[in-house]
PLY file of the C-alpha trace (Angstrom):
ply
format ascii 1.0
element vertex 65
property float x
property float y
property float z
element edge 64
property int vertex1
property int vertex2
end_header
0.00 0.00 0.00
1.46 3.57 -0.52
2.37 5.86 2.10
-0.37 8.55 2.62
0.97 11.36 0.61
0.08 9.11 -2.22
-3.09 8.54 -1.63
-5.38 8.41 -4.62
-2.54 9.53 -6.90
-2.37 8.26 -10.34
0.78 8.93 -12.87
4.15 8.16 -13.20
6.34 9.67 -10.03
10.26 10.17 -10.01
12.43 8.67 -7.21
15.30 10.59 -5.55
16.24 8.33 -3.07
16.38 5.31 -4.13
16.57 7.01 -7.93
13.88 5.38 -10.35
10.29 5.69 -11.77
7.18 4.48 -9.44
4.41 4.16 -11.92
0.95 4.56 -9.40
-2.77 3.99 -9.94
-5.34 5.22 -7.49
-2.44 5.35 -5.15
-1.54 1.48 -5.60
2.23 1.14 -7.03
1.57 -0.75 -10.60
5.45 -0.90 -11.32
8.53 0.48 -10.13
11.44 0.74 -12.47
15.14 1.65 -11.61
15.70 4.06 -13.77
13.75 6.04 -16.76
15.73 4.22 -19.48
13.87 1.77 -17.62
10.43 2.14 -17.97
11.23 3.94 -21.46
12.41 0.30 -22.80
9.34 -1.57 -20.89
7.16 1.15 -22.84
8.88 0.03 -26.06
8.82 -3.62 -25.63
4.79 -3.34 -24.67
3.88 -1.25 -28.29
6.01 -3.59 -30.26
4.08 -6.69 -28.60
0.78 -4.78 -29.62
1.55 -3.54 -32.85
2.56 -7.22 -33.52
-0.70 -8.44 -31.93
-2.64 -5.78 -33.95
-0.85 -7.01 -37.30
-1.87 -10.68 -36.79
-5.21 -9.77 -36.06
-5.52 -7.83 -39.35
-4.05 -10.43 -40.91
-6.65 -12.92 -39.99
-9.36 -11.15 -40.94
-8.64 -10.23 -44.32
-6.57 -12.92 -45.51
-9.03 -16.22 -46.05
-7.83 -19.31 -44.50
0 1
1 2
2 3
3 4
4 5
5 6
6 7
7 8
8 9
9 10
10 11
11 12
12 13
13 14
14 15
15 16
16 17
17 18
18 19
19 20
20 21
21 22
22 23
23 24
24 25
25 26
26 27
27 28
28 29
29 30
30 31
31 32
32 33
33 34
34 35
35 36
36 37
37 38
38 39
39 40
40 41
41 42
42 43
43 44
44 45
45 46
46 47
47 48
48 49
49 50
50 51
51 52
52 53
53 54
54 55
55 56
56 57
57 58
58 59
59 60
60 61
61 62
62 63
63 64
């Protein structure tokens, strides 16, 4: 559970101390990531799986079987 201050929060919050990237919805920690280059490359990797996902499923519906 987060600390109080967080409450309720929802977005992506920058670390000092340890340094990283806390990622929060309705002040529930989704992800934390080390470092920006972090999350940036998780970011990356999750479009590239969609856009892949999205292709297939294109390609099923308009190419017959």
């Amino acid at each position: 559970m987060a600390s109080d201050n967080h409450r309720g929060k929802t977005g992506i919050f920058y670390t000092k101390d340890p340094g990283g990237v806390i990622v929060m919805k309705d002040g529930e920690i989704l992800h934390q990531y080390k470092s920006v280059n972090e999350l940036v490359e998780a970011h990356v990797k999750g479009v590239a799986a969609l856009e892949r996902e999205m292709e297939e499923l294109l390609a099923r519906h308009y190419r017959p079987d």
